[in-house]
Phi, psi and omega in degrees: 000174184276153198261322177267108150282157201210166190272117168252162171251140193252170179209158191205149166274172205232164178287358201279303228063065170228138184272153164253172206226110161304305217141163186227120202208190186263144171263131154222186187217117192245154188277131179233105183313302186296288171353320181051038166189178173263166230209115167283096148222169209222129175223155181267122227279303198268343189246325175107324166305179187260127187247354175216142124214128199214100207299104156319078212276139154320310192272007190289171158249107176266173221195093198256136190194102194028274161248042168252143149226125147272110175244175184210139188254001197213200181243330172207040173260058196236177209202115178252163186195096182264139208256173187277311182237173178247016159287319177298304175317300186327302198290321191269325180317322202274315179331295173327287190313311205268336165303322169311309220070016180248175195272117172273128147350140172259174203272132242231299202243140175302181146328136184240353143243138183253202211277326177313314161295325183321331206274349172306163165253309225259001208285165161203166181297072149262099213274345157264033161240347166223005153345148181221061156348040228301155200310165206272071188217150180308315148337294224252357186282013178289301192305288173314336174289314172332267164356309195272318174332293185265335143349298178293008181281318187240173164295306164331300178320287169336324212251353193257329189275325152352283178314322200274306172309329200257011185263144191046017187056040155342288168294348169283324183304316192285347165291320159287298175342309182324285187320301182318329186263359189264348179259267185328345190046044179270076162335306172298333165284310185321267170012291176286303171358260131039273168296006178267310182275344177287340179293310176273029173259348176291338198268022139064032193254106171301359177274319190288302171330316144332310175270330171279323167252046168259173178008293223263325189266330191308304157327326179258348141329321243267301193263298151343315190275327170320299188268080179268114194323355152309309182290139177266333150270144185260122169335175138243096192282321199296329180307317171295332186273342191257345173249327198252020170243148210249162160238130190238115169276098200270325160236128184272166204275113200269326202241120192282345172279321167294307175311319169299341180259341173257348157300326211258297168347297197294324204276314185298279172319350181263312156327315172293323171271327207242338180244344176227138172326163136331062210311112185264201194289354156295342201234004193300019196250344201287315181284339222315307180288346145292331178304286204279331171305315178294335179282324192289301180306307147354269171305355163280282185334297222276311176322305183320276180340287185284321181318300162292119159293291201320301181334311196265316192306302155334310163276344176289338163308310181301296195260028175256337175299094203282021192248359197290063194354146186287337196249356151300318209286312205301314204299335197285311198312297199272315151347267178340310190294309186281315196280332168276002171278307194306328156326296154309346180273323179327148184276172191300324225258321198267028166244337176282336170305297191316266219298325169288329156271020162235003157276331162307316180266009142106057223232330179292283181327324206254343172298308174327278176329296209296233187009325161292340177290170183240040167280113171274001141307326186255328193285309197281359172286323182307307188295317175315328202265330178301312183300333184272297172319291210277357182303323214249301188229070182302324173315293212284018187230023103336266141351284192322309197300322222272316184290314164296344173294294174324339204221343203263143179275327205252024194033008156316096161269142175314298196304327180298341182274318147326309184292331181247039156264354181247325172290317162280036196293148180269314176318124203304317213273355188047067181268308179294340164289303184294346172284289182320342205257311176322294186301322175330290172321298174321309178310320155248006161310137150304318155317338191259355154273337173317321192234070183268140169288208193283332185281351195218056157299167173290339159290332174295302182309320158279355167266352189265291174288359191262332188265311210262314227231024193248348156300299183318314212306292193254043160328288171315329200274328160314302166283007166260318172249029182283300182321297181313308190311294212274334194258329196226340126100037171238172187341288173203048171104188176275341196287120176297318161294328177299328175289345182265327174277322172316306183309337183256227221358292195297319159289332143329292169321309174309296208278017167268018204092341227265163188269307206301296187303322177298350190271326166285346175274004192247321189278321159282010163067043175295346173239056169272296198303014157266333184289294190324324177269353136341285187278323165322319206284349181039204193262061178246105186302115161190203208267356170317267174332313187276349176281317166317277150015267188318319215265344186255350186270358193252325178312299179272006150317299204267009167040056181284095170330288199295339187286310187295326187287324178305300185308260316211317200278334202241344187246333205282341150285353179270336199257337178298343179285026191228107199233355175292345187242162153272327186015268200317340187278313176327314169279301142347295208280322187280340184283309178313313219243047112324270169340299183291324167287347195279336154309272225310322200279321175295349187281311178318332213268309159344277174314309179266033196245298158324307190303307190279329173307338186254325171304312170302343169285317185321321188283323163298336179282304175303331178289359162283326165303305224261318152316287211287303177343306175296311163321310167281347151319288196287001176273301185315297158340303179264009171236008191296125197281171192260336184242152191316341173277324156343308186276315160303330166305305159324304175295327192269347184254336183255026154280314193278328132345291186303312202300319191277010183259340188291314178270025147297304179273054189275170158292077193262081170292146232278158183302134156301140170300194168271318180312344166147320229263213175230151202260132174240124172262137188241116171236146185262200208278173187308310183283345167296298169334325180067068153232187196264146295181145167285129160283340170297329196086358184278175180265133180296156161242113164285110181302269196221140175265075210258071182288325180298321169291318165330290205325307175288328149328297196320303191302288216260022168026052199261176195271162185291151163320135165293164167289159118270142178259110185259149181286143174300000000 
């Protein structure tokens, strides 16, 4: 251990990824019993306290870089300790190594501070301003594998050696090394290679991504990477990318910057796939930036690619061509396929641009042909790329269908070829029907018609498939049950499960509510074959039964009226002997007392209908008295004579006045019907009648129709009932 304690300075990182300045105190390194280990610590020269104390594990990495040892106890937990001289560094190193059990190392990095920051109190390791590289020479490629080695430990480290890297073109040097060490057949060099360039593919920098996959270096990454010190042998990887993987130009490519990018693309992914692990749900950060390089070129392609019009026009030409060879044609197809995967990375608004400008270049017509073919392999590709069209722009391939119904001579329509790509599928497992059915779905959700376009409403478009394709659709289901129906007049036959999917069919219907579907099952007698099967099914508890059963107790749950009065007016004496459920009766109790409200509301309805109709004549009557009162006031006002007989004179012709408007308005009110309610007679005015007359012009109401009451007016000559006048 050490014996001269000597002066260090301590530093500790931070969560910032910033180094802090601890303090400066004497370092040793002592046996601690609670501990079970030896124990690093640093105490302050005036006081004494402990400014370090920290345990030597076997499994930490510690780390010398000239007069620094670093180690790190965390992912952004780390501790520096800078010695005055570097025999002191030297001397506490070996300690370290002999606490480890390891050989100490030789010293790999200069000095990292220089004397000048020594004198600083606040100083800290920053190593990414003065990393030192050593020169590009075979000598030296031990040191550089070090170098990048400890580099990955921290983010600072990553970031100095970056620097270090991207400088005098540093990797093309180590990159000519290569060829030197590959002509020499120096295993030990090819190796440190090896770990040099997979390190820096770690350190996870797109300016170094750049230099590496470009042209002139991607390949002797390439070659590098070959030799891993793992292997008793080195693949041959360059061999498989420059002779056995192929570049198949399905039209050829003209534009050299695409063609170069799709070279780089494939090559960039293969490195990625094939030389570095699998990152796990812990490390996914580790690559991030070979990741998004690679989405970038990806999204450089499909643009270049859509930019040419000529380019997509051409291949939908091909593959419209009936002269066009099977294995081009195949080739055009997986283009397509790949060029719409790539696609998916574009953010939505520019993959909904891309796919409307390839239904625009005519991408619809030519999915057709391939989906008429009988390659279940290419039919199922043709469907992938479809399912992304109507996924992204349903409208327009809609729009499509409605236009080809308009145009098409021979009556193929595309979506019939789709329905009749799900019935006929030959496959045991119906991987091509659940694809056709998926697209199907899509097709006619009603969400994918809200923002349809103005020319392919949703209304249209479903009256366009309900006339042309919904006979295909339920072709089959006809023709299993028309025979049955008609001959035995029960559900879909003896088959029981056929009999179950009716019952779910049907019950599905019930439950959206809607009065139109309940008005075709009340018009087409739709639960005689249910009832009927019901009473076949006898008294066998099974599921047949309890699926009935369920289907007439959710009627009288959710209390559906018109369904319960159909059951109960058409059912309800065959059903009534089934006394193990309450349902039916239940449905009985709900139908009364239906029933019994809608008496009540019509007799309220009675009652209050007169009642309001006389209060309102009442009210019309008085405001008329009461307008000529004024009226005759004010006429008496304006001729009224200065003396009191006079004025009496007045009052008395404008009582007798009054008294005859009064036995004018008299009141009849209407006859009862037989129904309950009242008959209202509409007469028009007096003067139409050519009789004597409403000075208003309105038309009379007869309320009730009292005649037995005229009569007895009549005998005792009492005066007649007022009218009421309701105004026109």
């Amino acid at each position: 251990m050490v014996d001269n304690q000597c002066y260090v300075k301590v530093c500790t990182l931070n969560d910032d990824q910033q180094w802090v300045f601890l303090g400066t105190g004497l370092i040793s390194l002592t046996y601690e019993e609670w501990a079970q280990g030896v124990l690093l610590l640093v105490r302050s020269e005036s006081n004494g306290s402990l400014i370090l104390e920290s345990k030597i594990n076997p499994d930490t990495s510690y780390h010398k870089e000239g007069k620094l040892i670093i180690w790190f106890e965390g992912e952004n937990h780390g501790t520096a300790i800078h010695f005055q001289d570097t025999a002191s560094c030297h001397e506490v190193w070996k300690d370290v190594c002999q606490v480890q059990g390891k050989v100490p190392c030789a010293e790999i990095i200069h000095d990292v501070m220089d004397e000048s920051e020594e004198e600083e109190c606040d100083d800290s390791p920053k190593t990414a301003e003065l990393l030192d590289l050593p020169n590009c020479e075979l000598g030296k490629l031990g040191q550089i594998a070090d170098l990048v080695t400890l580099g990955l430990t921290s983010p600072m480290g990553k970031e100095s050696l970056a620097l270090a890297l991207e400088r005098e073109d540093y990797i093309k040097k180590l990159l000519q090394l290569f060829h030197t060490c590959e002509n020499l057949e120096d295993a030990e060099g090819l190796h440190q290679l090896h770990e040099i360039i997979k390190g820096i593919l770690f350190l996870n920098k797109t300016s170094l991504y750049e230099i590496l996959f470009s042209e002139e270096c991607i390949m002797d990454v390439v070659g590098c990477l070959e030799y891993d010190p793992a292997l008793a042998q080195p693949k041959r990887h360059r061999e498989f990318l420059t002779q056995n993987a192929k570049f198949r130009e399905v039209i050829p490519i003209t534009d050299c910057e695409l063609r170069q990018k799709i070279h780089q693309t494939y090559r960039i992914q293969y490195i990625h796939d094939i030389f570095l692990p699998t990152p796990s749900k812990f490390q996914e950060d580790v690559l991030s930036s070979l990741t998004r390089f690679i989405f970038s070129n990806k999204v450089k392609i499909v643009n270049i690619v859509q930019e040419d019009d000529e380019y997509l026009a051409e291949v939908f030409a091909q593959i419209r061509d009936k002269a066009t060879d099977d294995d081009k044609w195949r080739d055009l197809v997986f283009f397509l396929k790949e060029f719409c995967a790539f696609s998916q990375l574009l953010h939505h608004e520019n993959r909904c641009a891309l796919f409307t400008t390839l239904i625009e270049l005519g991408i619809l017509p030519a999915l057709k042909i391939v989906m008429g073919m009988d390659d279940l392999q290419i039919r199922s590709v043709a469907t992938d790329i479809l399912a992304d069209l109507v996924t992204y722009t349903p409208s327009m391939f809609q729009r499509f269908i409605m236009e080809e119904a308009q145009q098409s001579e021979d009556g193929k329509l595309f979506i019939n070829l789709i329905i009749e790509q799900m019935l006929c599928d030959t496959d045991p497992e119906l991987g091509g029907a659940v694809q056709s059915m998926e697209l199907l779905c899509a097709l006619l959700d009603p969400d994918n018609m809200l923002a349809t376009h103005r020319k392919c409403k949703r209304s249209e478009f479903l009256d366009f498939f309900y006339k042309r394709c919904i006979h295909n659709f339920i072709a089959p289901l006809l023709s299993t049950t028309s025979e049955d129906v008609c001959e035995e007049d029960n559900i879909v036959g003896s088959d029981k499960n056929s009999v179950l999917c009716a019952l779910r069919f049907m019950r599905r219907m019930i439950d959206l509510k809607d009065e139109l579907y309940n008005f075709y099952i009340i018009e087409g007698n739709l639960f005689k074959p249910v009832v009927n099967a019901l009473l076949d099914n006898g008294t066998r508890y099974n599921m047949l039964n309890s699926a009935i059963i369920e289907l007439f107790e959710y009627i009288r749950v959710e209390n559906i009226k018109s369904l319960v009065a159909h059951i109960v007016e058409e059912f309800y004496e065959t059903l009534e002997s089934i006394e193990y459920v309450q349902t039916f009766k239940g449905l009985k109790i709900e139908y009364e007392q239906e029933k019994y409200r809608q008496n009540q509301v019509w007799k309220n309805m009675y009652s209050v209908v007169p009642s309001k109709v006389f209060c309102r004549g009442a009210s019309v009557l008085e405001e008329k008295e009461e307008t000529s009162s004024k009226e005759n006031i004010e006429e008496g006002k304006a001729g009224m004579p200065s003396s009191e007989s006079d004025f009496q004179d007045h009052y008395d012709k404008f009582v007798e006045t009054k008294k005859a408007k009064e036995n004018e308005d008299k009141v009849d009110l209407p006859q009862k019907t037989s129904f309950g309610g009242f008959r209202f007679t509409s007469f028009h005015s007096a003067s139409d009648a050519g009789g004597a007359g409403n000075p208003n012009g309105s038309s009379m109401v007869d309320l009730v129709d009292y005649s037995a009451d005229k009569e007895e007016d009549k005998e005792g000559e009492t005066p007649p009932r007022k009218k009421l006048y309701l105004s026109s």
